[in-house]
N, C-alpha and C positions, 0 to 999 in steps of 0.2 A: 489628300490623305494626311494624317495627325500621324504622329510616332516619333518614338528614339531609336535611333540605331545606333550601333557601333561594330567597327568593320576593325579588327585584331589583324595586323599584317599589312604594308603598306607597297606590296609587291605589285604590279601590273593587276592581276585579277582584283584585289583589295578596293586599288585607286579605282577601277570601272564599277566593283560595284558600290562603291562610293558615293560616286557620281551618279550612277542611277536610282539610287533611293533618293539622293536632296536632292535628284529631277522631278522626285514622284510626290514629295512633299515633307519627307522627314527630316528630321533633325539628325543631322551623323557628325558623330568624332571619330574619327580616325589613327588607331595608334600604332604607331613604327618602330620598334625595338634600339633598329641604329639611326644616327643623326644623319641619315637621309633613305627619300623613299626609293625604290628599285626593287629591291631582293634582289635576284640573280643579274638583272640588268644594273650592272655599275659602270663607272670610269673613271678612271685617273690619271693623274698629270705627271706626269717623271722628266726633270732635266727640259722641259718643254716639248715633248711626247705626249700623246694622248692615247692611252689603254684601257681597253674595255676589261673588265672581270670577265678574260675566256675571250676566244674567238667567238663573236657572236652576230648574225649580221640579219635583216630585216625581210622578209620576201612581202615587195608590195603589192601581191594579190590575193592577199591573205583576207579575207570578207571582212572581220573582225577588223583591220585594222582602220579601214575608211568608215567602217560603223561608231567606231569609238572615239577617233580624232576628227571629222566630219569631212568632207570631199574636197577639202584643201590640206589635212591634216600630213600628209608626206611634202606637200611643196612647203609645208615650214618645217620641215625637220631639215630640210634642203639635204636630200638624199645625195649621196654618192655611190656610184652601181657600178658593181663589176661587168662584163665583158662576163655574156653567155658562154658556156661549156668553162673547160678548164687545157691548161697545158701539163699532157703524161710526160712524164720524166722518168730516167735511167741515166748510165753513166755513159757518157758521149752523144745524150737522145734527148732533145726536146720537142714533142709534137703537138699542133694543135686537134683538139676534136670540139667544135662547135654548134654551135645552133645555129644552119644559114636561113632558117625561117626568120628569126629575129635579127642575126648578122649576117647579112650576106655577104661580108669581106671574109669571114671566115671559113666561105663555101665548096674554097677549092683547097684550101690546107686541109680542112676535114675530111674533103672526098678523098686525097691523097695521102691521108694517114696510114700507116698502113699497122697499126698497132690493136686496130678494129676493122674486121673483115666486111666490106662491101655490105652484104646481105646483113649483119646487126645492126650497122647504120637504116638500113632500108627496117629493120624492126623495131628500130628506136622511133621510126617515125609514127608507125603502126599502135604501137603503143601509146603513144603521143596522142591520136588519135583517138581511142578506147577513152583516154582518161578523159581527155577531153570534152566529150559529150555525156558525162555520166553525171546524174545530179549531186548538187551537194550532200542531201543525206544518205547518199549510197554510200559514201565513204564509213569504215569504222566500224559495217555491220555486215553480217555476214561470215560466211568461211574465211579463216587465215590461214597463216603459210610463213614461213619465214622470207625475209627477201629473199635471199641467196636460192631456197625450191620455187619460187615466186617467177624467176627468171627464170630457171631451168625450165619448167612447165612451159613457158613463153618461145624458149629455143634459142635463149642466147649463148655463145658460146662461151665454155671455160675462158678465152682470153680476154672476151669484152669485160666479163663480168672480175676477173683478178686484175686485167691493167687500168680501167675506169672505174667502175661502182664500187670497188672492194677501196682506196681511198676516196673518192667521191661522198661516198656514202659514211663512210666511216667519219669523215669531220659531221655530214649532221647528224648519225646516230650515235656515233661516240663508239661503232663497234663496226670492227673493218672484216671484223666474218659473217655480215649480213646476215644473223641470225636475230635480229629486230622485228617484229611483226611488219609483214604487209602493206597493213592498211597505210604507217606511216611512208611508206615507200609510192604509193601512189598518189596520197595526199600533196606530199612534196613538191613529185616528179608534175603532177597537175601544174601546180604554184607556178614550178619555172617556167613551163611553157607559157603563162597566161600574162606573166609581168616579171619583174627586174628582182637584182637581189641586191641590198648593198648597206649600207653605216650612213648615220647623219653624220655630217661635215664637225659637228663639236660632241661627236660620241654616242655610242648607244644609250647614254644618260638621258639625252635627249627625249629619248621616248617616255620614260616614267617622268619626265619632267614636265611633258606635254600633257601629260594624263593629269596631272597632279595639280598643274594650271587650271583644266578644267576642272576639275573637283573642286577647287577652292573658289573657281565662281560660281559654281552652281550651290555654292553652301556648308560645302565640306570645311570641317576642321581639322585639321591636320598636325596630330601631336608626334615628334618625333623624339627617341630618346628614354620611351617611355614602354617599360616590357611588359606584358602579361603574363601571372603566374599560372591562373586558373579564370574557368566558365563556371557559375554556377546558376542551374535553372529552380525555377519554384520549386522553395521544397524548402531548400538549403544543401543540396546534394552538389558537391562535382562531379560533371557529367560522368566520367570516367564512371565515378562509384556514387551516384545518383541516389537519393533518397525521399524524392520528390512523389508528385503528381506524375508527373508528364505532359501535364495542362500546361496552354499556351500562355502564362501568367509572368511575364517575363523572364531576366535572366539578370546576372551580377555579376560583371568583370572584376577582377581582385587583380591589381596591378601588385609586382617585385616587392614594392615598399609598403607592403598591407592595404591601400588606400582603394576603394570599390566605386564601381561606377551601375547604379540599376541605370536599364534599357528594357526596352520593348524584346527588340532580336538583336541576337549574335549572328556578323557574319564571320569566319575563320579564315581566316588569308593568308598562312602563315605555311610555312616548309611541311613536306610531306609529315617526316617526324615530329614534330612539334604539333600539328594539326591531329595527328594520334593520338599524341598526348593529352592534348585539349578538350577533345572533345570522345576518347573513345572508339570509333570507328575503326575497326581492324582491317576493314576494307583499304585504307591509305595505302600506296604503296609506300613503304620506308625501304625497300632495295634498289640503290642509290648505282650511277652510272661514273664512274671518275673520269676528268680530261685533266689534262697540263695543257697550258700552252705558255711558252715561251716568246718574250717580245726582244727584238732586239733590233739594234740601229748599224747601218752600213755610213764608212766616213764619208766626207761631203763629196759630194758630185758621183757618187756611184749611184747605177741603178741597175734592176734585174731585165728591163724592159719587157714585163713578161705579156702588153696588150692587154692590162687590168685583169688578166686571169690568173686562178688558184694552180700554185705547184702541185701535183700530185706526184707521191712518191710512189713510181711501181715497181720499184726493185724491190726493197725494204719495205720496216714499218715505222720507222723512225730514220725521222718524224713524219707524218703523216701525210702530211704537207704543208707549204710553204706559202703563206697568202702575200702579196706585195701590198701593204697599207696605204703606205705614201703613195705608189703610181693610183690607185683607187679613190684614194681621199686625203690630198694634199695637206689637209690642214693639220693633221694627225703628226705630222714632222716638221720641226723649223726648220727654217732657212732652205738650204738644198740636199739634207738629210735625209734617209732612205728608212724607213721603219719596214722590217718585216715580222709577221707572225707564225710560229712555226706551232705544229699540233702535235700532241702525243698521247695517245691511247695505253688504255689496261692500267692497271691497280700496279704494276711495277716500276711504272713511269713516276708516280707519287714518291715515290723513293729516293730517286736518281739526282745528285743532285747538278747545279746548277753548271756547273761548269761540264760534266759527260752531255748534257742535253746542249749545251751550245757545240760544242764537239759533231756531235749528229750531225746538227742543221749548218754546221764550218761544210764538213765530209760532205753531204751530199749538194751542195751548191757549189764545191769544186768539182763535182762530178759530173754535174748537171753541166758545168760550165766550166773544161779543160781551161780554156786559156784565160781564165779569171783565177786572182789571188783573192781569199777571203778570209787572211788574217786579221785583218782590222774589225772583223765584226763582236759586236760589242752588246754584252745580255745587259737589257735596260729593267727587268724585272721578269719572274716564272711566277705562274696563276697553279697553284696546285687545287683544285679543286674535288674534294670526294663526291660531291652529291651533286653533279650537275645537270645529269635528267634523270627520271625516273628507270629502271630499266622496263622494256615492253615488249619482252619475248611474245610470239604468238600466241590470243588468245584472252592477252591481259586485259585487252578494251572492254571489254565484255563484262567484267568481274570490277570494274573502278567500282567506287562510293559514287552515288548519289549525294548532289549536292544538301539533298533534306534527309542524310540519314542519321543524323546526330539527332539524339532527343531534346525536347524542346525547344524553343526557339532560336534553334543554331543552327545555321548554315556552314555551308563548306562553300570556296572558294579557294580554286587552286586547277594549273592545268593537268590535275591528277585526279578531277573529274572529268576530263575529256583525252589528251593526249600530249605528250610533252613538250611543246612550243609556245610560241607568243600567242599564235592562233587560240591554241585551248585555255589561256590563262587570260587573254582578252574575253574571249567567248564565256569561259565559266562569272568572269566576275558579272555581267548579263544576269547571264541562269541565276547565279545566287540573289540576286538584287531580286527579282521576281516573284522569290519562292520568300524571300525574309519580309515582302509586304504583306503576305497572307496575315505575318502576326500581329498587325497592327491594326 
């Protein structure tokens, strides 16, 4: 196959579909707004810390993910994995509730929990089981529900669902009132049971780094630093206000500094908003999910010893919970330094600033932990982010963009043609790469 491409957006979707057009025989340049690729998967270095943009962490049984990097592709990210289930927290209470399918040291602290009653444990396995066996593309189609009616129909009880799922859930959907669609609630809860969840050892960078490796051998050029103003298809139209044919007669990237690039097809890889803009399609979602998470360092030789598992707060909502980094992925802290990440929910969090949300996470890990002082802990940097998934009340998968609904030869790429994860933003840049060789 003969063609130019050019892939606008240098995000996870961007870089895969990248890669699979110079697999298929095109010519692709690649351009990335900031001087480096990722979009939402970033990291950075503080004081000899290493912080992801946001708590962000890897589920490797994600299809997508061994499609893209190839069947060694997690054993060089040299993954670090949390410790199945997580630890409920209250003030003089920490317990464990685990997975003794996958851990069975955890099998008797979880049977003797008593913070989840006998018979939702005996439902959590049941369910386990459903998702289990269901094909992939059962997921995403079909009737929805919010999680929070999701479970109720199920029969879990008010306490399973307020002392576990309500922050459990809340750090992966970004909303601890389980009013998320469904579909993403089984998708997930699938994931965990199938394999591990956890950060490569030098950062979630790693992975767009990984990606970006392979796109530059298969032929990708990779401009960084370089914005896009506007798409314009045959005609002389921007798409938005098109003046064109509609014929598949190429298209004309107009970078920031006037300067244009013709190509065969556009693919669009860029933020919900921005990808609106671009191209038109009012279908995008632009109703934006916010998180804070706050990173911060305990002084030397402390630790939470929490057995690589996530704090959940069930008292409170702040913070959401408490991930222990260091005990997870050593390399994230020098020397004998303690890195933890705390989470905080809703559009009011974005406000607060820096020192009330260290306060939270001081208060409730002296809570957690009476006879521990945690004065010494120390904010290493707050991620305030507004947009960091799309929101996907019930209903919304249904009504996404198709990745060919932009006119003429412009794709979409983004996991806001599928669902809001690595999964869908792996997955769509595929689908786009597919549909953009039609126009060559």
């Amino acid at each position: 196959m003969n063609g130019d491409a050019t892939v606008v957006g240098g995000g996870l979707a961007g870089l895969v579909a990248a890669t699979r057009l110079a697999e298929a025989g095109a010519d692709v340049t690649l351009y990335e707004r900031r001087p480096e690729v990722g979009g939402r998967v970033r990291t950075e270095t503080v004081d000899g810390f290493t912080l992801d943009r946001g708590f962000q962490v890897l589920f490797s049984s994600y299809p997508a993910v061994e499609r893209e990097l190839g069947a060694d592709g997690l054993d060089d990210l040299d993954m670090r994995t949390f410790a199945p289930g997580a630890t409920i927290c209250r003030p003089g209470s920490r317990s464990t509730l685990g997975d003794p399918l996958r851990d069975p040291r955890s099998a008797l602290p979880s049977l003797l929990n008593d913070e989840v009653s006998f018979s939702d444990k005996l439902r959590t396995l049941a369910l386990r089981y459903d998702l289990a066996n269901r094909e992939e593309d059962d997921f995403f189609a079909g009737s929805d529900a919010s999680i929070g009616e999701y479970l109720r129909d199920w029969g879990f009880a008010d306490d399973y669902v307020t002392n576990f799922v309500e922050p459990f859930y809340g750090g992966i959907t970004l909303d601890r009132t389980l009013s998320t669609s469904k579909h993403v609630f089984e998708y997930t809860f699938r994931a965990m049971g199938r394999g591990s969840i956890g950060v490569p050892a030098a950062g979630m960078a790693a992975l767009p780094a990984a990606l970006a490796d392979r796109a530059r051998e298969a032929g990708v050029e990779i401009r960084t630093g370089e914005d896009v103003d506007s798409v314009r298809v045959a005609g002389g139209g921007r798409i938005p206000f098109r003046t064109g044919s509609g014929d598949a007669d190429g298209a004309t990237v107009e970078h920031a500094d006037g300067s244009t690039r013709e190509t065969d097809a556009v693919v669009v890889a860029t933020s919900p908003p921005e990808a609106r803009r671009l191209t038109g399609v009012e279908s995008v979602p632009t109703e934006g999910v916010p998180n804070v998470t706050g990173w911060y360092a305990l002084p030397a030789g402390e630790s939470l010893e929490t057995g690589k598992r996530i704090l959940l707060n069930a008292a409170i909502e702040s913070p959401n919970a408490v991930v222990p980094m260091s005990e997870v992925a050593p390399e994230y802290a020098p020397d004998d330094r303690a890195l933890l990440a705390a989470t905080f929910l809703g559009e009011e969090a974005l406000e607060r600033d820096d020192a009330d949300l260290r306060d939270d996470v001081r208060d409730a890990l002296e809570a957690w932990y009476p006879e521990r002082d945690f004065e010494g802990l120390e904010t290493l940097d707050v991620h305030r982010i507004r947009f960091a998934q799309f929101a996907q009340p019930p209903g919304v998968h249904a009504n996404l963009p198709d990745v060919d609904d932009p006119e003429g030869p412009v794709v979409l790429a983004g996991d806001y043609t599928e669902w809001s994860s690595i999964q869908g933003a792996l997955k769509s840049g595929r689908t786009a790469a597919a549909a953009a060789t039609e126009y060559f």
